[in-house]
MMTF fields as JSON, N, C-alpha, C and O atoms, coordinates in Angstrom:
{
  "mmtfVersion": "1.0.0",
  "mmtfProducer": "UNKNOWN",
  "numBonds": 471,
  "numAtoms": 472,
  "numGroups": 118,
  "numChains": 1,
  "numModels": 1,
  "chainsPerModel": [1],
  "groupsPerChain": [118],
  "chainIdList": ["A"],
  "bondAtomList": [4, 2, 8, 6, 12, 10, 16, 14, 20, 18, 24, 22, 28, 26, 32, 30, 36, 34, 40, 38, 44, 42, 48, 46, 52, 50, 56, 54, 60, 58, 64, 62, 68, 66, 72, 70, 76, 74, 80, 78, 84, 82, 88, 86, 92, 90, 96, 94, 100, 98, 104, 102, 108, 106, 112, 110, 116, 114, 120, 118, 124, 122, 128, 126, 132, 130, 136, 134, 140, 138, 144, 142, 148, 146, 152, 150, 156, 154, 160, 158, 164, 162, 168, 166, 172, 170, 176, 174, 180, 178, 184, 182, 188, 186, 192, 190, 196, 194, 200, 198, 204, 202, 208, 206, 212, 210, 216, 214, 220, 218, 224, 222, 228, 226, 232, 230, 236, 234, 240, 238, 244, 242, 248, 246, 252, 250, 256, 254, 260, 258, 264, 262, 268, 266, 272, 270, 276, 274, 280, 278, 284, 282, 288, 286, 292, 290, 296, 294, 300, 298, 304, 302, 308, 306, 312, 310, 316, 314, 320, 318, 324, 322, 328, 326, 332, 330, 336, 334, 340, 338, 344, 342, 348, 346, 352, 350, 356, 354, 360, 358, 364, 362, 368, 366, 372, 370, 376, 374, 380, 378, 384, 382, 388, 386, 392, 390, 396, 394, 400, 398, 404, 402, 408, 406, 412, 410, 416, 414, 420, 418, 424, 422, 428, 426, 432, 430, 436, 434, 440, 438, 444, 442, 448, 446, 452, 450, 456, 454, 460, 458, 464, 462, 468, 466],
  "bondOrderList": [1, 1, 1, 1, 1, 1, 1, 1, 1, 1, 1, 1, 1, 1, 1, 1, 1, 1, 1, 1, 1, 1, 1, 1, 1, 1, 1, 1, 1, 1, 1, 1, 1, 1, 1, 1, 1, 1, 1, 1, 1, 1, 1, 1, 1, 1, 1, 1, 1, 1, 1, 1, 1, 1, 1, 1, 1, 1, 1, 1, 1, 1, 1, 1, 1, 1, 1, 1, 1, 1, 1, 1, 1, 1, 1, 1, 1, 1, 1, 1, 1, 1, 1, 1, 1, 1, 1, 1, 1, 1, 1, 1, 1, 1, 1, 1, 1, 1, 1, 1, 1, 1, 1, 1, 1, 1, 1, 1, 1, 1, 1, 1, 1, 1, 1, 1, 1],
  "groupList": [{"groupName": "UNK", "atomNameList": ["N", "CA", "C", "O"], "elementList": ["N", "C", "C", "O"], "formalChargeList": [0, 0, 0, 0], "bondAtomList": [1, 0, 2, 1, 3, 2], "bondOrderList": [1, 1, 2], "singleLetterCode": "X", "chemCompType": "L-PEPTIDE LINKING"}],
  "groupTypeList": [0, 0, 0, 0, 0, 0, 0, 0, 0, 0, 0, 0, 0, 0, 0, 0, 0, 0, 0, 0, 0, 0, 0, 0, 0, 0, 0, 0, 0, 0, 0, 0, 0, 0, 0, 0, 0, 0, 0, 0, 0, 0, 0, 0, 0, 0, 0, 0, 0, 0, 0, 0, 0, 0, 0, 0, 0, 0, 0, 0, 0, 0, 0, 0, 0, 0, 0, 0, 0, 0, 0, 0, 0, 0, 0, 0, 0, 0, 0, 0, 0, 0, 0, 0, 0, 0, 0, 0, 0, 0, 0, 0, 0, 0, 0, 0, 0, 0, 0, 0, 0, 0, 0, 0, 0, 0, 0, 0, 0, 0, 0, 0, 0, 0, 0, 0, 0, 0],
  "groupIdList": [1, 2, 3, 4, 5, 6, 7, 8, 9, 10, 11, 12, 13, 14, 15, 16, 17, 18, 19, 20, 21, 22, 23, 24, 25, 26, 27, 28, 29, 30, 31, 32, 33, 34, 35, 36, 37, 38, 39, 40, 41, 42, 43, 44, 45, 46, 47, 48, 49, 50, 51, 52, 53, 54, 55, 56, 57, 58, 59, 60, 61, 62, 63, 64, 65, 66, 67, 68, 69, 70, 71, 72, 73, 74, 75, 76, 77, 78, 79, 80, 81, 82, 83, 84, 85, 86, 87, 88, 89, 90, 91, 92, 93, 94, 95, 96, 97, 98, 99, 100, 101, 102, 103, 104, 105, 106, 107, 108, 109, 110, 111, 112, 113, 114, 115, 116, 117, 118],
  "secStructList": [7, 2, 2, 2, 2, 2, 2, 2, 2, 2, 2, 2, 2, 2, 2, 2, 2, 2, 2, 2, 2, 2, 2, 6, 6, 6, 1, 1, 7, 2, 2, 2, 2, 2, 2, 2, 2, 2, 2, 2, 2, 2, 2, 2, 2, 2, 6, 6, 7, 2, 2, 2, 2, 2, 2, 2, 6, 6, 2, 2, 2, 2, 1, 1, 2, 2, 2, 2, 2, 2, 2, 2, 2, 2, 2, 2, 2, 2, 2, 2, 2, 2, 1, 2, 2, 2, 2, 2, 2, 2, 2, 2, 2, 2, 2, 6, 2, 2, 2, 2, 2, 2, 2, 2, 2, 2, 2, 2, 2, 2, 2, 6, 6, 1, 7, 7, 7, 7],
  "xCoordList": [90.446, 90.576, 91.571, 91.495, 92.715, 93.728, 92.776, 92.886, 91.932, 91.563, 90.766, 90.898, 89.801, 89.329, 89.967, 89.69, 91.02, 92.281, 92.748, 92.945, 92.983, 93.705, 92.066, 92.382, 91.229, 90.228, 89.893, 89.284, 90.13, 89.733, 90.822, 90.535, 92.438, 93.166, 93.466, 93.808, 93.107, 93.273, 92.074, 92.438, 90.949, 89.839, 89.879, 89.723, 90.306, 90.667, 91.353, 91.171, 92.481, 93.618, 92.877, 93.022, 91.987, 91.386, 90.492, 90.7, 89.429, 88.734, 89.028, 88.475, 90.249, 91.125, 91.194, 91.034, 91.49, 91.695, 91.076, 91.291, 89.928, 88.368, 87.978, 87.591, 88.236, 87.597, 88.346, 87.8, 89.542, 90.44, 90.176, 90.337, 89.699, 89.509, 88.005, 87.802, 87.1, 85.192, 85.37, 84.85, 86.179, 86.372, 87.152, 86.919, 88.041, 88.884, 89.031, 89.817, 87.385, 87.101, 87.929, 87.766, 89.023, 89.823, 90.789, 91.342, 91.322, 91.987, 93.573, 94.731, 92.879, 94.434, 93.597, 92.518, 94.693, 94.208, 94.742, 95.365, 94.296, 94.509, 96.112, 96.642, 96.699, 98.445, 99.178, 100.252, 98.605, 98.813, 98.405, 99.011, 97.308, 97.267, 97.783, 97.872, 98.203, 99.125, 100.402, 100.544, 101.386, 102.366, 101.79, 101.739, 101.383, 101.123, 101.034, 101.748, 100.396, 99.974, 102.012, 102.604, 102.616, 103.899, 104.878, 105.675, 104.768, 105.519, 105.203, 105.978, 103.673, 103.067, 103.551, 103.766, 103.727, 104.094, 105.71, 106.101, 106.396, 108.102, 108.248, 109.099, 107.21, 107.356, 107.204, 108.138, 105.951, 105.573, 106.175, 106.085, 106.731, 107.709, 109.132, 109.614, 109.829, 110.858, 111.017, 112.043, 109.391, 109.321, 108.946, 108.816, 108.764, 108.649, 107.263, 107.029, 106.277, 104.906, 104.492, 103.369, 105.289, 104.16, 104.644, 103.668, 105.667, 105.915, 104.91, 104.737, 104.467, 103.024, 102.211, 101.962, 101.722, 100.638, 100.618, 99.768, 101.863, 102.057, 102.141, 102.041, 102.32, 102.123, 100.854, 100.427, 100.317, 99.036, 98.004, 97.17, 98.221, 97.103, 97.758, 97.005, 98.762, 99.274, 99.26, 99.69, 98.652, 98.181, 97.69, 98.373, 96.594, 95.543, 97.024, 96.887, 98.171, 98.891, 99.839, 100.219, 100.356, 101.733, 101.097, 101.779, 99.552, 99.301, 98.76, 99.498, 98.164, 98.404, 99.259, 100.218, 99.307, 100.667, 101.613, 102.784, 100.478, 101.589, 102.633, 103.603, 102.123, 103.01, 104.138, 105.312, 103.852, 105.142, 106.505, 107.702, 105.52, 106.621, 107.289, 108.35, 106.924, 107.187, 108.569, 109.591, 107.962, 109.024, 110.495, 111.482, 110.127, 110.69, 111.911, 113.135, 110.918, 111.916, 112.912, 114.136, 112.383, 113.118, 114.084, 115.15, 113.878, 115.116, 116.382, 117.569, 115.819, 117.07, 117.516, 118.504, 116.903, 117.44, 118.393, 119.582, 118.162, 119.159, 120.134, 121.315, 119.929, 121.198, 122.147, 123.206, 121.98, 122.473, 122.896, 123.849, 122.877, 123.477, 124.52, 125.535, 124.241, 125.188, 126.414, 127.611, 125.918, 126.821, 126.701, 126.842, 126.45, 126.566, 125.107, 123.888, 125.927, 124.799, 124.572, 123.426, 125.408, 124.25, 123.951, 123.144, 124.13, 123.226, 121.659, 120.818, 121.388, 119.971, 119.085, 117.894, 119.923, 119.175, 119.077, 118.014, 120.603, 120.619, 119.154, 118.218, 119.613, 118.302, 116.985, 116.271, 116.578, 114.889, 114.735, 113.621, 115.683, 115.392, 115.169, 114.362, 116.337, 116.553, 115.286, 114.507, 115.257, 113.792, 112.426, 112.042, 111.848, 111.062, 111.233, 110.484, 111.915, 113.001, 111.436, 110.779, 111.285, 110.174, 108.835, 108.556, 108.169, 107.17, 106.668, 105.753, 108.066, 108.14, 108.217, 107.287, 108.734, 109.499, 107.919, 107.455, 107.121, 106.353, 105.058, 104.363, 104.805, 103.803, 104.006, 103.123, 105.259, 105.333, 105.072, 104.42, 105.73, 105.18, 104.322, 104.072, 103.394, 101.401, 101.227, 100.513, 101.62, 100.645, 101.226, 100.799, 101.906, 102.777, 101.619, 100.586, 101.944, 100.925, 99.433, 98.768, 98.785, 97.869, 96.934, 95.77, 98.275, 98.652, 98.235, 97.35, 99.029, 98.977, 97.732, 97.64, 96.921, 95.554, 94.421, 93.58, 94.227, 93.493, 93.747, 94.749, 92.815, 92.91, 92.052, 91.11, 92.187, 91.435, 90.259, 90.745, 89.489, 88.352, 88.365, 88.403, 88.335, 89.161, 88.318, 88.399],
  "yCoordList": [98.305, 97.735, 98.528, 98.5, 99.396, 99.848, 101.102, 101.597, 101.456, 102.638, 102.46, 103.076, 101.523, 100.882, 100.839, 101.614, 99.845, 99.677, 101.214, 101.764, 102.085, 102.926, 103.909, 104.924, 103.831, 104.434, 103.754, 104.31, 102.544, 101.696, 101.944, 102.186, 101.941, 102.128, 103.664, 104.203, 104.062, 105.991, 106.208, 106.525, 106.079, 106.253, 105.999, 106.653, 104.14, 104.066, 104.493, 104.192, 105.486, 106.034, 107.421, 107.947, 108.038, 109.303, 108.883, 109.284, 108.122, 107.796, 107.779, 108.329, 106.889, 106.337, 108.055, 108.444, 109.018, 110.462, 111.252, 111.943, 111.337, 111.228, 111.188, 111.932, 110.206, 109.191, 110.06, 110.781, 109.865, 110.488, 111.669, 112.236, 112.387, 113.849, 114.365, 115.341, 113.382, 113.387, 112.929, 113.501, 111.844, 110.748, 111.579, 111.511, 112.342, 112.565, 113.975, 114.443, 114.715, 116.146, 116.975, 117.289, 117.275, 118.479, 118.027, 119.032, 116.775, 116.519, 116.346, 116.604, 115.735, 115.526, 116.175, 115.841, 117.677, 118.096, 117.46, 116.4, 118.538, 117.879, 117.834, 117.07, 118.834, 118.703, 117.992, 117.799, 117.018, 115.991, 114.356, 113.295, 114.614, 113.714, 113.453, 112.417, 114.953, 115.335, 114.479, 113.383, 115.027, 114.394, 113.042, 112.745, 112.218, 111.014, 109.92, 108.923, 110.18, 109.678, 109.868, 108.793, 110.821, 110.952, 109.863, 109.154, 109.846, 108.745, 107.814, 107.129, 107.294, 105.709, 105.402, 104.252, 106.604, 106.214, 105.417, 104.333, 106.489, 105.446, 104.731, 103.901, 104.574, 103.202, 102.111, 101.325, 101.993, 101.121, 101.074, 99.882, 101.547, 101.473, 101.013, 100.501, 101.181, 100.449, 99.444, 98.875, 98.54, 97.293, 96.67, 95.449, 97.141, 96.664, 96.125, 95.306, 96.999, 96.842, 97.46, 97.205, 98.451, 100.18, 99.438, 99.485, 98.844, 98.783, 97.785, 97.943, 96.795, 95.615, 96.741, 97.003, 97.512, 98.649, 99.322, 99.397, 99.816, 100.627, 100.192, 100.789, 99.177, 98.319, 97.622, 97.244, 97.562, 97.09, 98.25, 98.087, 99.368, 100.424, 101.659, 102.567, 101.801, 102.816, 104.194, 104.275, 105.255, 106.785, 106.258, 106.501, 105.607, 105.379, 105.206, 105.536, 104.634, 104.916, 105.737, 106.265, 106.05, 107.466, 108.943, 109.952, 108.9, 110.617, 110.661, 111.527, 110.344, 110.479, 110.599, 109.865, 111.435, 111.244, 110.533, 110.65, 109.423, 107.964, 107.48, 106.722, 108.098, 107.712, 109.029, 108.75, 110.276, 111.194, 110.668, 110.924, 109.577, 109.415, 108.358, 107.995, 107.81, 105.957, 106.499, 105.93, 107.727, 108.304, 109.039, 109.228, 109.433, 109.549, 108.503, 108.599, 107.315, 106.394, 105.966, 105.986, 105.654, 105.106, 105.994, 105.487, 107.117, 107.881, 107.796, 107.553, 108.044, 107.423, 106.58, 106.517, 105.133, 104.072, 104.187, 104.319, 104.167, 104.699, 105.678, 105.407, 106.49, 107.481, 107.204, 107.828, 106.34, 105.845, 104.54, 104.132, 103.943, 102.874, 103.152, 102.461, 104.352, 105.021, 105.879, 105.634, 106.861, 107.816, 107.791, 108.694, 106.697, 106.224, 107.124, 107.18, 107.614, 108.173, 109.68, 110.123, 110.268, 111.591, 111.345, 112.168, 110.646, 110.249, 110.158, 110.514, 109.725, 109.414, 110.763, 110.929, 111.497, 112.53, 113.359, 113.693, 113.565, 113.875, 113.15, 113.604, 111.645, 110.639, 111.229, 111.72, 111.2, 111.448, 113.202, 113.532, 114.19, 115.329, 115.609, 116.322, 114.658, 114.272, 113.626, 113.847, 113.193, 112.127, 113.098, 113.536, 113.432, 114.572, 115.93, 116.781, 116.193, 117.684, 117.978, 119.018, 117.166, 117.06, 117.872, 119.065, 116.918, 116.686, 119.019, 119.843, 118.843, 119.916, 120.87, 121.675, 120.976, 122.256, 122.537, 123.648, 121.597, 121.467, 122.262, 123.086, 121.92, 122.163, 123.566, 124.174, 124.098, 125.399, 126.336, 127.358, 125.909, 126.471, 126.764, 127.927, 125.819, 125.938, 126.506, 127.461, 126.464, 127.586, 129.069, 130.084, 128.995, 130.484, 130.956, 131.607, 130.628, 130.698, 130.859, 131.598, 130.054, 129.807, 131.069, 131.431, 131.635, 132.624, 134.104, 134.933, 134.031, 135.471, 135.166, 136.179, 134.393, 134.061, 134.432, 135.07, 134.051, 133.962, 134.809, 134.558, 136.109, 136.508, 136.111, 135.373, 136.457, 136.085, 137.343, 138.443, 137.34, 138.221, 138.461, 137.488, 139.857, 140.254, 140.992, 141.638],
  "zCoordList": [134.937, 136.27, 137.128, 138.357, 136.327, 137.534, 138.099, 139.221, 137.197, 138.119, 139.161, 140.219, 138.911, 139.892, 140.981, 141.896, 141.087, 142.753, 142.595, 143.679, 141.346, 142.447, 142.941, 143.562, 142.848, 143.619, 144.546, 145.46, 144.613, 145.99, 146.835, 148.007, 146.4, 147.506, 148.052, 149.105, 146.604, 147.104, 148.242, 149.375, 148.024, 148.399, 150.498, 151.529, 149.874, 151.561, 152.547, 153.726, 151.948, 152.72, 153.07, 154.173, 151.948, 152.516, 153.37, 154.515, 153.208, 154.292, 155.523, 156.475, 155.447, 157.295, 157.753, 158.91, 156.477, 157.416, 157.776, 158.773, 156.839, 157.175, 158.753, 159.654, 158.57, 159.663, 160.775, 161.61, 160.628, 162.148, 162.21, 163.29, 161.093, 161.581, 162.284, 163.006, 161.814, 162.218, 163.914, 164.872, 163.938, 165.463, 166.379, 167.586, 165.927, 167.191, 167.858, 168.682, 166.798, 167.349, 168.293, 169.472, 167.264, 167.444, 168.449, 168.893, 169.106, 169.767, 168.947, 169.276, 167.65, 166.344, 165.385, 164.896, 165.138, 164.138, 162.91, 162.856, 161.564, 160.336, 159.921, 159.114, 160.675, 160.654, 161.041, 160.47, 162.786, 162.968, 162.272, 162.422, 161.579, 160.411, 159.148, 158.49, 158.885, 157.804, 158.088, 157.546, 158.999, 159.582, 159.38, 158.186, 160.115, 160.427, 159.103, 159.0, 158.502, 156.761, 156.18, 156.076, 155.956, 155.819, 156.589, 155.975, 157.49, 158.504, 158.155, 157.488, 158.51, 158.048, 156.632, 156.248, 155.799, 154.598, 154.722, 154.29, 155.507, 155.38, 155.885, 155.564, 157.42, 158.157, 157.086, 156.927, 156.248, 155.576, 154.544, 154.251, 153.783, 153.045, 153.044, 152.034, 154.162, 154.944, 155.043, 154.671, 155.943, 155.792, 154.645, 154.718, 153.723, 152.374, 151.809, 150.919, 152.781, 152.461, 151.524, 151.089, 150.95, 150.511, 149.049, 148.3, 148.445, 147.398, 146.008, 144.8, 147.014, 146.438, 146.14, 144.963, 147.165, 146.867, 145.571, 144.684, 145.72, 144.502, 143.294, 142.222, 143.525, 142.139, 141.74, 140.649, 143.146, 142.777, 142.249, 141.359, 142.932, 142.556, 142.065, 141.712, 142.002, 141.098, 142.043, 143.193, 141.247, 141.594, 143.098, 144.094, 143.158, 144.136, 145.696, 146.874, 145.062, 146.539, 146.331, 147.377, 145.457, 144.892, 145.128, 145.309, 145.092, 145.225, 146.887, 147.358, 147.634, 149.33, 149.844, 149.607, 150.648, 151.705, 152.141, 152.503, 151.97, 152.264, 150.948, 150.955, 150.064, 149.088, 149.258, 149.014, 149.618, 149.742, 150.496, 150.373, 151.559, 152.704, 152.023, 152.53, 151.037, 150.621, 149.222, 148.839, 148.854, 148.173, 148.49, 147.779, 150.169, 150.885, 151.369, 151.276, 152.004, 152.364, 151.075, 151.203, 150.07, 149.247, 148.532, 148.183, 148.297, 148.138, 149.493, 149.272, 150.823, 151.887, 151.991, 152.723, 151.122, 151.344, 150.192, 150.484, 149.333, 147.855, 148.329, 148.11, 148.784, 148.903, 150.114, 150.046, 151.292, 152.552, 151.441, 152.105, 150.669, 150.005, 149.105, 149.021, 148.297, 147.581, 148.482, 148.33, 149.387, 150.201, 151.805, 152.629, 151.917, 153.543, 154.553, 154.389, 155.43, 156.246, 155.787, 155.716, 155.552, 154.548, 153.666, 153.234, 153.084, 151.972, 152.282, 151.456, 153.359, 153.574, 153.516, 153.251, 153.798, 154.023, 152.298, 151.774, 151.613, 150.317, 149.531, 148.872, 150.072, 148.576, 148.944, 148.07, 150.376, 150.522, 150.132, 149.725, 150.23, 149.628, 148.088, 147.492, 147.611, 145.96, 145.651, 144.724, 146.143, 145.298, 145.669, 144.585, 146.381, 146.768, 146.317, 146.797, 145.651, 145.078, 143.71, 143.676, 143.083, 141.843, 142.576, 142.451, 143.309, 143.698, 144.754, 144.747, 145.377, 146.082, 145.283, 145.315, 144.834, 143.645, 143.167, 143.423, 142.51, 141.603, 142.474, 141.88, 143.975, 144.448, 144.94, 145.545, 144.654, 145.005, 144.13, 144.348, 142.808, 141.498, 141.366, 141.051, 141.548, 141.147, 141.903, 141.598, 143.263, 144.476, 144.317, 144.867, 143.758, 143.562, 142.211, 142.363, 141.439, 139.983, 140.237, 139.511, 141.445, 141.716, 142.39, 142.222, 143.4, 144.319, 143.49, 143.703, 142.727, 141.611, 140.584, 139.891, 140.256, 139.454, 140.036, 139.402, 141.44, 142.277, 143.332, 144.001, 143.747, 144.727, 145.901, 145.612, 147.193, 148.361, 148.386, 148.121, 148.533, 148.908, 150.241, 150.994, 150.81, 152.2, 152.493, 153.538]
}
């Protein structure tokens, strides 16, 4: 059953971008959706929506964007609790530090495996 919700909730978040990218023909590109999915993620996370999700569907809301930003917020809220106001900025880099590091690795690796045909 969890994979289920997390394909129903993963599924719906790509769709919504889907969707904004077919609907709004080239007016918001995919970088402005990029951005946007990131934000919605800490807005919603802030107010203390994103966290039911994640528990309800797992992967299906931790691997979208919205979950980068939700990892985001919650590392600033942790680190602005621990070390005041830089902290906020320390926790959401700290907590994202994994995720980043990691996606640079593979594309680097990925980078030198794979050439482009030119």
């Amino acid at each position: 059953m969890l994979l289920f919700k997390a394909f129903l909730v993963g599924g719906t978040i790509c769709l919504i971008g889907q969707l904004l990218m077919d609907l709004t023909s080239h007016k918001v590109t995919p970088g402005h959706i990029l951005v946007g999915f990131v934000t919605t993620g800490v807005i919603i996370s802030a107010l203390g929506f994103y966290q039911p999700l994640v528990e309800f569907a797992g992967a299906g809301a931790t691997v979208p964007l919205t979950g980068f930003g939700h990892l985001m917020a919650q590392g600033a809220i942790e680190g602005a609790k621990n070390f005041g106001f830089l902290g906020v900025f320390k926790g959401a880099l700290s907590a994202a530090a994994g995720g980043i590091t990691a996606a640079v690795v593979f594309g680097y690796l990925a980078a030198l495996v794979f050439r482009p045909k030119g």
